[in-house]
C-alpha positions as CSV (number, residue, x, y, z in Angstrom):
1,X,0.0,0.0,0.0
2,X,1.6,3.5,-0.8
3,X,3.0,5.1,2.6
4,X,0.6,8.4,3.3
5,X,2.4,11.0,4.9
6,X,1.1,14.3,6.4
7,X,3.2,17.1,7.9
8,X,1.5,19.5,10.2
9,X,2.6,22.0,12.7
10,X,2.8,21.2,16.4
11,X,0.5,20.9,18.1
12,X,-2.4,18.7,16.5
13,X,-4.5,16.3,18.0
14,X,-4.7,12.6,16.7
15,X,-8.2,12.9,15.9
16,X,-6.9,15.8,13.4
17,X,-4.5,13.6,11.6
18,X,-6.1,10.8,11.3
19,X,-8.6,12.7,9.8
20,X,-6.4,13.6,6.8
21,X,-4.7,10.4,6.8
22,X,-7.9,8.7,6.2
23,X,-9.2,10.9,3.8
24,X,-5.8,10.6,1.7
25,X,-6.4,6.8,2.1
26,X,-9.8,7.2,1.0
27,X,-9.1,9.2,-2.2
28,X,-5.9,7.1,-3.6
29,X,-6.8,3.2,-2.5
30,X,-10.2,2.9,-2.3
31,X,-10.9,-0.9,-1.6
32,X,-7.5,-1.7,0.1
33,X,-8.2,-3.3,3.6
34,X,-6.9,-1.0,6.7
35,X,-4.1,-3.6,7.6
36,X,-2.6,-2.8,4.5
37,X,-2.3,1.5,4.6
38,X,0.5,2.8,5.5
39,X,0.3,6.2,7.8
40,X,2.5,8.8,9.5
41,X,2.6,12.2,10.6
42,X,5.5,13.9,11.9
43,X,4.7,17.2,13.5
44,X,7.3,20.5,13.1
45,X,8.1,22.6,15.8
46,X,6.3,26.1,16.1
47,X,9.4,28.0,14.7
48,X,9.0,27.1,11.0
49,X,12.6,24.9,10.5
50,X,11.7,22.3,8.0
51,X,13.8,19.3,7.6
52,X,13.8,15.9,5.3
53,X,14.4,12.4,6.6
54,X,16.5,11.7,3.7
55,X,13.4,9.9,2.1
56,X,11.2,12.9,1.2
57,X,10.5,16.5,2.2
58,X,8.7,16.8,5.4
59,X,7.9,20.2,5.0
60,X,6.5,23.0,2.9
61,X,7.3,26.6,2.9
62,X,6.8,28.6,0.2
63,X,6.6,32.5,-1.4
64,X,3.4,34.1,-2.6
65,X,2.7,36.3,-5.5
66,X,1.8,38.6,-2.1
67,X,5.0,38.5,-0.9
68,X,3.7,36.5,2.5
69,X,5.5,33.2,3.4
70,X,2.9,30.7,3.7
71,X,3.3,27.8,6.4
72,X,1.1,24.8,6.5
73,X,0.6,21.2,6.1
74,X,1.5,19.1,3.8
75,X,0.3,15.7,2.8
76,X,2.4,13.3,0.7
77,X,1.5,10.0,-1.1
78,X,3.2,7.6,-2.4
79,X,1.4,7.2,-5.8
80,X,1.2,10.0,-8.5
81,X,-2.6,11.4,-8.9
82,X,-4.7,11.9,-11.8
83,X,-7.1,14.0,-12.2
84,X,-10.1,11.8,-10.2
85,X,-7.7,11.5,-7.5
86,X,-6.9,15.1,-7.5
87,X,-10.9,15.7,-7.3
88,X,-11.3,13.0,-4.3
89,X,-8.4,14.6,-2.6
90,X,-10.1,18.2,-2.6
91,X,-13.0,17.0,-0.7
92,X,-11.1,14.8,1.8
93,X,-11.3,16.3,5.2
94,X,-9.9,20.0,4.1
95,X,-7.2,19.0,1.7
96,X,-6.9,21.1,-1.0
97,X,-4.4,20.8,-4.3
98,X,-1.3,23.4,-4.5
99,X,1.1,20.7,-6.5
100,X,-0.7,18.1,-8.7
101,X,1.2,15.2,-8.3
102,X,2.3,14.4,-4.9
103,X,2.0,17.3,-2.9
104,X,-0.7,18.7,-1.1
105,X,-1.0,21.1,0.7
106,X,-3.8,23.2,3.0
107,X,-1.7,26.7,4.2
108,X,-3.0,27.6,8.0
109,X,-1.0,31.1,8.4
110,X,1.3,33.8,6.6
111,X,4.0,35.5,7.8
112,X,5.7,38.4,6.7
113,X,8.9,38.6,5.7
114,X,11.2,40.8,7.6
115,X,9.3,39.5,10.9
116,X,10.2,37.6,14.1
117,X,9.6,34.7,13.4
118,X,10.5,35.4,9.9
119,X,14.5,34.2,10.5
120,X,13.5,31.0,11.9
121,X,12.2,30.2,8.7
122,X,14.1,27.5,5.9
123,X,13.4,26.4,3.1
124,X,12.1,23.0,2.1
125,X,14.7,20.8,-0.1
126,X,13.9,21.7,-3.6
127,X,11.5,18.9,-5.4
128,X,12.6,16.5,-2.9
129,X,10.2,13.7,-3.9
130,X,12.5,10.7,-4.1
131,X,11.2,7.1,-5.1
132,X,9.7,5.3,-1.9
133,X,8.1,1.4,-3.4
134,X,4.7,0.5,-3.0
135,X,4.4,-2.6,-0.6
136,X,1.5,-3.8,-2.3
137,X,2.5,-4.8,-6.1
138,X,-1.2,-4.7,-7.2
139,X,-0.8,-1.1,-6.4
140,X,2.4,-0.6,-8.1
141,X,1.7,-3.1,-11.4
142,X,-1.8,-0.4,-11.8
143,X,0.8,2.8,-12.2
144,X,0.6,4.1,-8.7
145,X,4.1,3.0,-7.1
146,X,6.3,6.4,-8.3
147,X,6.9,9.7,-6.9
148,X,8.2,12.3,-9.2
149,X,8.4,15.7,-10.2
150,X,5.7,16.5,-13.0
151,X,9.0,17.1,-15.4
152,X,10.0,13.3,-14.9
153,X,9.8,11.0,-17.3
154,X,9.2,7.6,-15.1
155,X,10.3,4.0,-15.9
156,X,8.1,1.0,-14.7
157,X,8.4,-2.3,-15.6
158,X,6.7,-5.1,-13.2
159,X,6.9,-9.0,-14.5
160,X,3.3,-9.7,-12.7
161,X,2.1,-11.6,-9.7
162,X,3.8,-14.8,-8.7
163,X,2.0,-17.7,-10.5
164,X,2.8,-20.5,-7.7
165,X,4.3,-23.0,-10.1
166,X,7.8,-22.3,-9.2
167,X,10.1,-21.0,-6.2
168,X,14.0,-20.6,-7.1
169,X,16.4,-20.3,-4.9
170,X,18.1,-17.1,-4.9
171,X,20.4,-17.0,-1.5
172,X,23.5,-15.2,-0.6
173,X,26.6,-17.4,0.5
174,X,26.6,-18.4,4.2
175,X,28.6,-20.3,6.7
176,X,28.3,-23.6,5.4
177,X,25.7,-22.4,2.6
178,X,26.9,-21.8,-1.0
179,X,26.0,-18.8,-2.5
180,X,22.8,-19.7,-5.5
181,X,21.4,-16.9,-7.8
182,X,18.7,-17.1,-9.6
183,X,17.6,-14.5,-12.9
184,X,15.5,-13.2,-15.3
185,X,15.8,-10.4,-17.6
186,X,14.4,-7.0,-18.3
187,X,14.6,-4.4,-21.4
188,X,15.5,-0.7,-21.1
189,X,13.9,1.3,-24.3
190,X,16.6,4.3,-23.0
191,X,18.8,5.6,-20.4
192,X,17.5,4.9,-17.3
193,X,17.9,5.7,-13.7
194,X,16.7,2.6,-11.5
195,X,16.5,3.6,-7.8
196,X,13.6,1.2,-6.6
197,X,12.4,-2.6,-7.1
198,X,10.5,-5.4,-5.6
199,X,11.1,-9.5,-5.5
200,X,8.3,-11.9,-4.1
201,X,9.4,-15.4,-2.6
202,X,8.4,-17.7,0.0
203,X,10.6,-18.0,3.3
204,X,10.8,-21.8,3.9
205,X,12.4,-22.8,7.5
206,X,12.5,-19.3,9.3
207,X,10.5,-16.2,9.8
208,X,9.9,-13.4,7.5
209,X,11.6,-11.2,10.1
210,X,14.9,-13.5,9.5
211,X,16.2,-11.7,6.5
212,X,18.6,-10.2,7.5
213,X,20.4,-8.7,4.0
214,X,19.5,-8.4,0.3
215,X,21.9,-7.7,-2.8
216,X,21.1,-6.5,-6.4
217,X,23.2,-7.7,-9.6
218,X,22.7,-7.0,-13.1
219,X,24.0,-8.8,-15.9
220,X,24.2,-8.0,-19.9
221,X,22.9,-10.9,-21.9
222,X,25.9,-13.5,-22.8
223,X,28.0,-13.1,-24.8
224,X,28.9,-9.8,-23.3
225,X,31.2,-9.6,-20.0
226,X,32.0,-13.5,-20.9
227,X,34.4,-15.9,-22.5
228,X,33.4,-16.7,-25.4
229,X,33.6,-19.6,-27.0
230,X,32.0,-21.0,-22.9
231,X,32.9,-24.0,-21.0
232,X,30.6,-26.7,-22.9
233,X,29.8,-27.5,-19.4
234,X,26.2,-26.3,-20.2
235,X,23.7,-27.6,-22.9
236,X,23.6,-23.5,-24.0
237,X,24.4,-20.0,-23.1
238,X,22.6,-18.1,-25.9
239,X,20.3,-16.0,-23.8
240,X,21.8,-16.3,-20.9
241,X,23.4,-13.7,-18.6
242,X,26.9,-13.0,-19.0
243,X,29.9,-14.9,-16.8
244,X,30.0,-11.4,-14.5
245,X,27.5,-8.8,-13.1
246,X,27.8,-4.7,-14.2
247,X,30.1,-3.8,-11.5
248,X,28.7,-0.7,-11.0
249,X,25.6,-2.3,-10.6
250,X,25.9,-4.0,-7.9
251,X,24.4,-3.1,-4.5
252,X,24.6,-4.7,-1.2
253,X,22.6,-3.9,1.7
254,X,25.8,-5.1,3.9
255,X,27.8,-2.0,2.2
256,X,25.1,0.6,2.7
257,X,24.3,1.1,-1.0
258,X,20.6,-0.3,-0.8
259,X,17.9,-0.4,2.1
260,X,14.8,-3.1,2.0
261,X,12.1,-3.5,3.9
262,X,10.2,-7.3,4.2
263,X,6.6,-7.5,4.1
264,X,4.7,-11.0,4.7
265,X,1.7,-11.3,2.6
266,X,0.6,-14.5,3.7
267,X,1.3,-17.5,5.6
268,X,1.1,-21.2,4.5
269,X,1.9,-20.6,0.7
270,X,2.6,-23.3,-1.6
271,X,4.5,-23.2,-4.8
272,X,4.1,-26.7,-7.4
273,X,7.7,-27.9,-7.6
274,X,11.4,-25.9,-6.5
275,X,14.7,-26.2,-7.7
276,X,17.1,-25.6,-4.7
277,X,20.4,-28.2,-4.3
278,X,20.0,-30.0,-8.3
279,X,22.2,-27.3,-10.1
280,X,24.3,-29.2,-12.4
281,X,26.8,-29.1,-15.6
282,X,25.1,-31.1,-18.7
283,X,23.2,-33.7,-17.9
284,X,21.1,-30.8,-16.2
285,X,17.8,-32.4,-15.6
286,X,15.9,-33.5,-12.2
287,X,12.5,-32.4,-12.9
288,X,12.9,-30.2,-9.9
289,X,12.7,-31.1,-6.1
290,X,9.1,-30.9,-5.4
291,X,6.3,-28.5,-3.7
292,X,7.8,-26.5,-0.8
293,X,5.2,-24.4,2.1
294,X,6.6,-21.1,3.8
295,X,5.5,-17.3,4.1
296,X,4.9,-15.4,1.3
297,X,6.8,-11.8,1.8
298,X,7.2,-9.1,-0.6
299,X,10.7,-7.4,-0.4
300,X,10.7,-4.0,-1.2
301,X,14.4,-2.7,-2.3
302,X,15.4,1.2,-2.4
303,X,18.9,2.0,-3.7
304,X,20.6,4.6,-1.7
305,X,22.9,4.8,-5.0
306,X,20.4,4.4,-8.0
307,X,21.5,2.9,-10.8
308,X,22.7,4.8,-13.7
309,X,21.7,2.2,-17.3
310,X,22.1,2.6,-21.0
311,X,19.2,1.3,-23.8
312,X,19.9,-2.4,-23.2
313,X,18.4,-5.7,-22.5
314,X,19.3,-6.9,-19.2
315,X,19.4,-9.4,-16.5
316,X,18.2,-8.8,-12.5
317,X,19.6,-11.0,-10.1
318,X,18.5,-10.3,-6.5
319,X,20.2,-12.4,-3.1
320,X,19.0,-12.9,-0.3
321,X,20.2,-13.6,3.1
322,X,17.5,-15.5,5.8
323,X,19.4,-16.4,9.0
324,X,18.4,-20.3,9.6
325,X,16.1,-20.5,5.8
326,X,15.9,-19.9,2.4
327,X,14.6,-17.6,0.2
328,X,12.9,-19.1,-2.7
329,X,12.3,-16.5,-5.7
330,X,8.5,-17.4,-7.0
331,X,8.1,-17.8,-10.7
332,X,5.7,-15.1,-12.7
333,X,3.4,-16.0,-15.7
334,X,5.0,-16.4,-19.1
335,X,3.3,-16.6,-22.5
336,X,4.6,-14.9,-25.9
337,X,4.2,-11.4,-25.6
338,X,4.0,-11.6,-21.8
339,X,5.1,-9.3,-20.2
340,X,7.0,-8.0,-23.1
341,X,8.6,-9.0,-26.3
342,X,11.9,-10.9,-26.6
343,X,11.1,-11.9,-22.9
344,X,13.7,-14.7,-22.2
345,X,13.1,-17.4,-19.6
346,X,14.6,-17.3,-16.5
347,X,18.3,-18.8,-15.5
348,X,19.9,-19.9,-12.5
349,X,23.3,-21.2,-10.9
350,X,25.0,-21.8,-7.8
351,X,28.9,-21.0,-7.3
352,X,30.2,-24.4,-8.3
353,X,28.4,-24.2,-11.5
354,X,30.2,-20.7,-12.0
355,X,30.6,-18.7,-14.5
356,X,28.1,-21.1,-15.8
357,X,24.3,-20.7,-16.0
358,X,21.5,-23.2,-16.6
359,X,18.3,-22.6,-18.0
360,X,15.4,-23.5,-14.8
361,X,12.7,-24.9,-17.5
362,X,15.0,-26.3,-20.6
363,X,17.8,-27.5,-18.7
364,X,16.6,-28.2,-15.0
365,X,13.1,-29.3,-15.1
366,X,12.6,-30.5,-18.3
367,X,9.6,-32.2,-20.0
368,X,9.2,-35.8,-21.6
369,X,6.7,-34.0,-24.0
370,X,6.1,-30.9,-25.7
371,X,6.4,-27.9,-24.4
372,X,9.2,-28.1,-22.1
373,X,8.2,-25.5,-19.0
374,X,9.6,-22.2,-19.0
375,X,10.1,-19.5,-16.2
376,X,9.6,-15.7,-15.7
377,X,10.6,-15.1,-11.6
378,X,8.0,-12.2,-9.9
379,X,10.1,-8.8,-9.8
380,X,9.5,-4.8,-10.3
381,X,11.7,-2.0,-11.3
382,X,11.0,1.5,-11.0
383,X,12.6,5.0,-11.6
384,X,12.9,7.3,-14.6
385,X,14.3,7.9,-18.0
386,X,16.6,10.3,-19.4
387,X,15.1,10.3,-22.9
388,X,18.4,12.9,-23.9
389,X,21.3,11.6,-22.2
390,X,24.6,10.5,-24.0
391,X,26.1,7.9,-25.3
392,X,28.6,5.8,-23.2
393,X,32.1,6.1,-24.4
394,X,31.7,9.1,-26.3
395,X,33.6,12.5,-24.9
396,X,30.8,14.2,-24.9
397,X,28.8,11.5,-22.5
398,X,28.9,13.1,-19.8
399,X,28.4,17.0,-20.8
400,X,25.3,16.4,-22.7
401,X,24.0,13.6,-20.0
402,X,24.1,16.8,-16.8
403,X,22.3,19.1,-19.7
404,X,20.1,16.8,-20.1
405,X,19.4,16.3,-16.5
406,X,19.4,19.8,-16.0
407,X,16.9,20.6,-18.5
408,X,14.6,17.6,-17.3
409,X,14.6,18.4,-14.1
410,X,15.3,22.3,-13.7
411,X,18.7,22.1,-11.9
412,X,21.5,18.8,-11.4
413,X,20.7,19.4,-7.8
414,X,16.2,19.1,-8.4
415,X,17.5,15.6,-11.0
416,X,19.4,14.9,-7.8
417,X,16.6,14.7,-5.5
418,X,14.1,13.3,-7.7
419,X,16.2,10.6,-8.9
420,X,17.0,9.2,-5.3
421,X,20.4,10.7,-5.0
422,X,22.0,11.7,-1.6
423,X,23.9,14.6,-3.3
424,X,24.5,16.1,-6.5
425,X,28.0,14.7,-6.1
426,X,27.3,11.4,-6.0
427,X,24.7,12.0,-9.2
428,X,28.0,13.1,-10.7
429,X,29.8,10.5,-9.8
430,X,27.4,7.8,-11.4
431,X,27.2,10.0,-14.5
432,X,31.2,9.3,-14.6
433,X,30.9,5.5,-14.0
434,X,27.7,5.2,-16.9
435,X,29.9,7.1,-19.1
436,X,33.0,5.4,-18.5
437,X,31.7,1.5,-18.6
């Protein structure tokens, strides 16, 4: 469910906020049962600082055509609005529209500049709307899981709900555990600057609260990043990912370059078969190991250092680490067309079958008859395009990449922000690493 929050001015009752709250709730996700919104509301002290969290602004001060400073409250969801929300949210408990999109806000009081209370005032981070995932993936597969300025041009690409035929494992390496991922592939029509995603597994043999870390890989499609003629350990690699992940790809929850939080979505789940411990060289098949029961838990990821992309077709390789279980990644439907074309099916490995992939359906499962079972896993990505960025490799990469930002998003530090960068530094450093592969 997208997170609702509401800034107001000390002091306010609870009564008064959840008012608001509820009325947000009301206009953005009608039919969603109470368990599953999402609700806060920080209050600011009486002299006017406002502050962020780091996530998104928590405040709202702003100059009038009057020259008065107005101070009020602000109310923030976590899905964009159209034009029917926008209408709902007018008549929700006293919240009117100032910024259609994501901000909302219902001023209580001016002040004058030049007053007392005038040099207590600062102003809010500049567009500071970064990318916060949806928890529910209904919600974010409709549209509604992005934040952003009304300049952005947002990516979304979901793979569906899980399908319960398969669960994968995908676990990072562990004392006396070897380290298994499992993949499937994406397409990027542009540049593109991922700073959210989801995965949806089942936790077999722990608690949902026993993951403990998560880490992101991307991979190009073989035969990029790969020796080339391969082992012949494998029945193929066409289609597969490549030996090695994208470097500056990679991010680790361990090294502080990702956050995620994990959301059970049900108990007592079962998916139809699993592949887990039968990850061989050629001859590859064991028709799987069988059904496997656990919780069913949405992860939802945030990079703290988005990822910076090219035009490309790619691969997304999540691990995860659950202290005494597994994780095991649930498939997602798979047809032609679905969920987009040149969709490949999904692969997996474990690190004595490294550099090494196998194919789950073709090679691992298997069929005696026509059609041999394929496999999409159950994953989002989120963030936004840079329809005018440069080309990696070229000099002028980088030059026309910040104008491009600059002119999308009114300012490198505003792209900063929006895109779900702690500083316009950092943006600049990731600029250097996309343009310099």
């Amino acid at each position: 469910m997208p997170l609702v929050t509401l800034t107001v001015r000390k002091p306010k009752t609870p009564a008064f906020k959840a008012a608001r709250l509820d009325g947000a709730h009301a206009a953005v996700a009608a039919g969603v049962p109470a368990a599953d919104r999402f609700q806060r509301a920080p209050e600011l002290e009486t002299g006017r600082q406002v502050r962020g969290d780091g996530l998104c602004a928590e405040g709202c001060v702003k100059q009038t055509k009057q020259n008065k400073w107005l101070v009020g409250e602000v109310l923030r969801t976590e899905v964009p609005t159209t034009p029917g929300t926008q209408s709902r949210l007018r008549g929700s408990k006293g919240i009117s529209t100032v910024n259609a999109g994501t901000r909302f806000e219902r001023c209580k009081r001016s002040v004058r500049p030049g007053s007392a209370d005038d040099s207590k005032r600062s102003i809010a981070m500049e567009g500071n709307m970064k990318f916060r995932v949806s928890l529910l993936s209904a919600m974010i597969a409709a549209g509604m899981g992005l934040t952003a300025s009304a300049s952005a041009a947002p990516f979304f690409f979901t793979s569906g709900e899980p399908d319960g035929r398969l669960g994968a494992l995908a676990r990072s390496a562990s004392p006396g555990k070897i380290e298994t991922e499992t993949a499937d592939d994406f397409i990027l029509a542009g540049t593109t600057v991922i700073n959210g995603a989801t995965i949806t597994g089942l936790v077999v043999n722990a608690h949902v609260a026993n993951i403990t870390n998560v880490e992101v890989e991307l991979y190009h499609v073989f035969s990029l990043d790969s020796i080339d003629p391969p082992s012949g350990r494998v029945l193929s690699r066409v289609n597969s990912p490549s030996d090695v992940e994208i470097d500056a790809a990679t991010r680790d929850g361990g090294d502080g370059t990702l956050g995620f939080v994990a959301n059970q979505l049900a108990t007592g789940v079962t998916v139809a078969n699993t592949v887990v411990n039968g990850i061989n060289p050629n001859p590859s098949r064991t028709k799987g190991e069988g059904p496997a029961t656990g919780d069913q838990a949405q992860i939802t990821i945030m990079f703290k250092q988005p990822i910076v992309l090219p035009a490309g077709h790619y691969f997304f390789r999540p691990d995860v680490l659950v202290n005494g279980g597994d994780f095991l990644y649930m498939s997602a439907p798979r047809s032609p067309g679905v969920p987009f074309t040149g969709d490949l099916q999904a692969w997996i490995r474990n690190s004595s079958l490294a550099p090494d992939w196998v194919r789950i359906g073709t090679d691992v499962i298997g069929s005696d008859t026509p059609p041999t079972p394929t496999f999409n896993m159950t994953f989002s990505l989120a963030g936004n395009t840079v329809p005018e960025a440069g080309t990696p490799g070229e000099p002028s990469c980088h030059g026309q990449t910040v104008a491009a930002l600059a002119k999308q998003f009114g300012g490198i530090a505003s792209a900063a922000s929006v895109l779900g960068f702690s500083s316009a530094d950092t943006l600049q450093r990731s600029l250097q690493q996309f343009c310099n592969p």
